[in-house]
Each structure stands twice: as structure tokens, then as C-alpha cells.
Phi, psi and omega in degrees: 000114167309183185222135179275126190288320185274317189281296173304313176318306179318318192265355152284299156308318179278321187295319182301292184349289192291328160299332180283312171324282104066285197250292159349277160309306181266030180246339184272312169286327169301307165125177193275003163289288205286349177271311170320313161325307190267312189265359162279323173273002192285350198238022176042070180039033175283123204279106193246016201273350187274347170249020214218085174244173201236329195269343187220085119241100160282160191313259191340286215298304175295342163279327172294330175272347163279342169271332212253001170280314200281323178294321193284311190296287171329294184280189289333281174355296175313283172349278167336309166269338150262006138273332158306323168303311185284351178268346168295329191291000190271172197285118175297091147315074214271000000 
């Protein structure tokens, strides 16, 4: 059964999306200790406190890094489903 390429893209890009929100929100509510904490265990201890800032990400910025997720998440998506489709077509080898 194919995967519709465009309908899978779509559903990798909003799923990335909500996760960058997600992410967004709880470095913005945690404050920037407790986000550093979480993504040092979450990445098995990679030091994120020189990248993680909290205080000057503004509106424009968080929308532009949510169009630029959703976009990034869609073509994997694409990608994905449209290899998967081309691997059905190949010849079954029993």
C-alpha cells in the first residue's frame, strides 16, 4: 500500500512543529537551569548551557524557527514516503 507523499509530509512536519512548541514552552517556563538539565540528560550528557538561551527569543524568532521546523519535518516526511513507495516497486525477491 503507498503513502500518500504529500499527506505523510504534512503529518511529519505538524508533528516536528508541536514538538518544537513543545520544546519552546518548556525552556521558556522551566527557565534556562532546568532546560539545560533536561537536554543534557536527554542528549546523554552534551553540555547545551552555551546554546540554550531563554532571554532574547522573541516572537518573530519563534515563528520563523516553527516555519523553518514544519518545513524541515515535511520534506523528511516527503523523503520518507516517497522512498518508501519506491521500495515497494522494486521486484520481491522470494
Amino acid at each position: 500500500m503507498k503513502i500518500k507523499v504529500r499527506n505523510f509530509g504534512f503529518a511529519a512536519g505538524a508533528t516536528a512543529a508541536l514538538l518544537y512548541v513543545g520544546c519552546y514552552l518548556s525552556v521558556l517556563l522551566a527557565g534556562t537551569d532546568h532546560a539545560v538539565r533536561f537536554f543534557n540528560n536527554l542528549f546523554h550528557g552534551v553540555d547545551f548551557s552555551a546554546i540554550i538561551r531563554t532571554d532574547d527569543v522573541g516572537a518573530l524568532n519563534a515563528i520563523l524557527g516553527l516555519l523553518q521546523v514544519f518545513v524541515m519535518g515535511w520534506l523528511v516526511g516527503a523523503c520518507l514516503a516517497g522512498i518508501y513507495n519506491i521500495s515497494l516497486a522494486s521486484p520481491k525477491k522470494h
